[in-house]
N, C-alpha and C positions, 0 to 999 in steps of 0.2 A: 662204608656201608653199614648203615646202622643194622644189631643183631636183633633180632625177637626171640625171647625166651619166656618156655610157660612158668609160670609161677602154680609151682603144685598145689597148694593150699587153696588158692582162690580162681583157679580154674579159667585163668583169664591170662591171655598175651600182656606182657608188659616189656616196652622198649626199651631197651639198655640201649641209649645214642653213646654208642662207640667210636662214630662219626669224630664226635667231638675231640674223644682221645686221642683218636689215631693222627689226628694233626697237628699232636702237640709232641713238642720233644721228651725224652723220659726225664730229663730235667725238670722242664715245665711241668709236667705233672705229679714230679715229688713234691712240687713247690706249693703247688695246689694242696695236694692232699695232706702234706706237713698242717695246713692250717686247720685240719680236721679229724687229727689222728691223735689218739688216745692214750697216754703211757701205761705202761705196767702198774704201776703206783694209783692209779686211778678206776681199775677191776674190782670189784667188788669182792672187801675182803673173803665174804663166804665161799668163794670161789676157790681159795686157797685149797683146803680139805681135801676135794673130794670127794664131797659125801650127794652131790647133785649130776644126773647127766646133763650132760649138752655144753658142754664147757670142751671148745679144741684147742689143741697146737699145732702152727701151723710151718713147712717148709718144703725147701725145693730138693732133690737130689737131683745132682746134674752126674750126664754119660759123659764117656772119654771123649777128648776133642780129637777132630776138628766138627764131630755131627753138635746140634744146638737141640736135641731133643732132652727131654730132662723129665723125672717123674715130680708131681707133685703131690705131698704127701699132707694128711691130716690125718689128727690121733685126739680121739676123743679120753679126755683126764680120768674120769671117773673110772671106765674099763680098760682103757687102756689100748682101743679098739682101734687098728689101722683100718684108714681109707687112703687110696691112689689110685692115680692114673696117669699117662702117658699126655706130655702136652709137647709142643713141635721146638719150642725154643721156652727161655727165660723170660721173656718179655711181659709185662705187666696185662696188658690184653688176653694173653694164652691162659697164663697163671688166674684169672678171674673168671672165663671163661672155663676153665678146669675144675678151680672153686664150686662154680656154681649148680656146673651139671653132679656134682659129691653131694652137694646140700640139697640140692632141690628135692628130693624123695627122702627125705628125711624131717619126721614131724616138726613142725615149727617150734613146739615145748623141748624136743632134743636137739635142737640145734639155736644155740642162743648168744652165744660169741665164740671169737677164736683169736688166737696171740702168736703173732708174728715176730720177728727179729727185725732187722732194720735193713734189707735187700730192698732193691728198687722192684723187684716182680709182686713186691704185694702194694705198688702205688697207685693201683685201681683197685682194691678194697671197698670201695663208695660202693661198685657198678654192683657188688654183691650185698652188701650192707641193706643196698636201699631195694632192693627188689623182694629180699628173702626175710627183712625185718630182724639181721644179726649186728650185731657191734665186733670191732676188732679192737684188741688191745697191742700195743708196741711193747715188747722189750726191753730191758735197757741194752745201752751197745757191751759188744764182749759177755755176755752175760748168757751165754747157751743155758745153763743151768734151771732160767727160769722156764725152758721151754726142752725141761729133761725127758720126759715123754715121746716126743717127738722126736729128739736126739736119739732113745732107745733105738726105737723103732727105724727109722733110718739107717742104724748099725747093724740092726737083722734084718733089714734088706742086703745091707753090703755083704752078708754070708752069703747071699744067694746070685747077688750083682756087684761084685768087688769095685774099687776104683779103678778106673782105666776102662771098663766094661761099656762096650756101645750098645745107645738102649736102640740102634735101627732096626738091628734085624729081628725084635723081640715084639710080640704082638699084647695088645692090653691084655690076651686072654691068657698070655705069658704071666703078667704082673698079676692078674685077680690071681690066679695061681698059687703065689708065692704071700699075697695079701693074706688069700685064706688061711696058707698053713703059717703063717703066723699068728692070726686070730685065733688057732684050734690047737697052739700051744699054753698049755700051762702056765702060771705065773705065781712065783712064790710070794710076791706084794699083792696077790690076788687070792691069798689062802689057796692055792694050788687051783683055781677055777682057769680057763680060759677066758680071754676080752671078748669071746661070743659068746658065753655063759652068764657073764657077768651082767 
C-alpha cells in the first residue's frame, strides 16, 4: 500500500511507492540501495567541524527481546540536539518512515544530510532523501567513532532505558520525556549551554 506523506516545505502530498519495497527482500533492497549510497570519505569536508546546523547522526536502539520495537534515534552535530521516537520493529520501512515524520517539521536549511553506520534498517534511505531534498552519508564498518554523537546520546538514553529494558509498555510521551531532559542538560563541549540552547 503505497504511503502519502506531506512534504512540509512545499505544502503538497508526495508519494513514497513503498509498494515497491515491500515486495522486495531486505537483501534486494540493500542491493539496490548499495548502488546509491554514499561513504563517509565522500561528506563534505566542512562538515567535519561543526561550525554549521543541519548535519545528523543517525541509529537504531533496539528493546529487550523477544518485542521488535526499537527507538530510532537522531542527533543533530552541531548542538548536539536529540530527536526519537518509537518505531514497531527494525525493519527498513518503519526506520524511514520514523525518519521522516523527525524531519519533516524541521526547516529544509536545518536538515541537510545525515550519517548512518552500515545496519540494513537504513536501506530505504532513498524514500527520505528524495521527498525531503537530504543526502545520507555511510560509515565506515566498525567505526562508531565516526558517528560519536549519536553514540553519546544513545548511552544517555540507556541511564534512563538500560539494556534488556522493553520499549512496549512505554508510550512516545514516555521517550519525548526523557528526549527533553536530555536536551536541557548541560554540555561541557558545549561551553556549559544546553543542545536546546545552543
Amino acid at each position: 500500500m503505497a504511503e502519502s506523506v506531506q512534504v512540509h516545505n512545499q505544502r503538497e502530498s508526495v508519494a513514497l511507492d513503498m509498494r515497491v519495497y515491500s515486495h522486495l527482500s531486505a537483501e534486494e533492497r540493500v542491493r539496490i540501495d548499495e548502488l546509491r549510497t554514499q561513504p563517509i570519505g565522500e561528506r563534505p569536508k566542512r562538515v567535519g567541524p561543526r561550525r554549521k546546523f543541519g548535519h545528523y547522526e543517525s541509529d537504531t536502539a533496539v528493546g529487550a527481546s523477544p518485542s521488535r520495537r526499537c527507538g530510532d534515534t537522531q542527533v543533530e552535530r552541531k548542538s548536539r540536539r536529540l530527536f526519537a521516537g518509537f518505531i514497531p520493529d527494525k525493519s527498513a520501512l518503519s526506520t524511514a518512515r520514523a525518519e521522516y515524520d523527525i524531519y519533516k517539521d524541521i526547516p529544509a536549511p536545518a536538515r541537510i544530510d545525515r550519517t548512518w553506520d552500515n545496519g540494513t534498517e537504513s536501506s530505504c534511505h532513498l524514500l527520505v532523501d528524495e521527498s525531503l531534498g537530504m543526502l545520507t552519508y555511510y560509515a565506515d564498518p566498525y567505526s562508531s567513532y565516526q558517528r560519536g554523537s549519536n553514540e553519546n546520546r544513545n548511552g544517555r538514553i540507556r541511564r534512563y532505558l538500560p539494556k534488556r529494558t522493553s520499549f512496549d509498555d512505554l508510550t512516545d510521551a514516555d521517550l519525548q520525556a526523557i528526549v527533553q531532559e536530555i536536551n536541557d542538560t548541560p554540555m561541557k563541549v558545549l561551553d556549559w549551554e544546553t543542545p536546546n540552547e545552543v
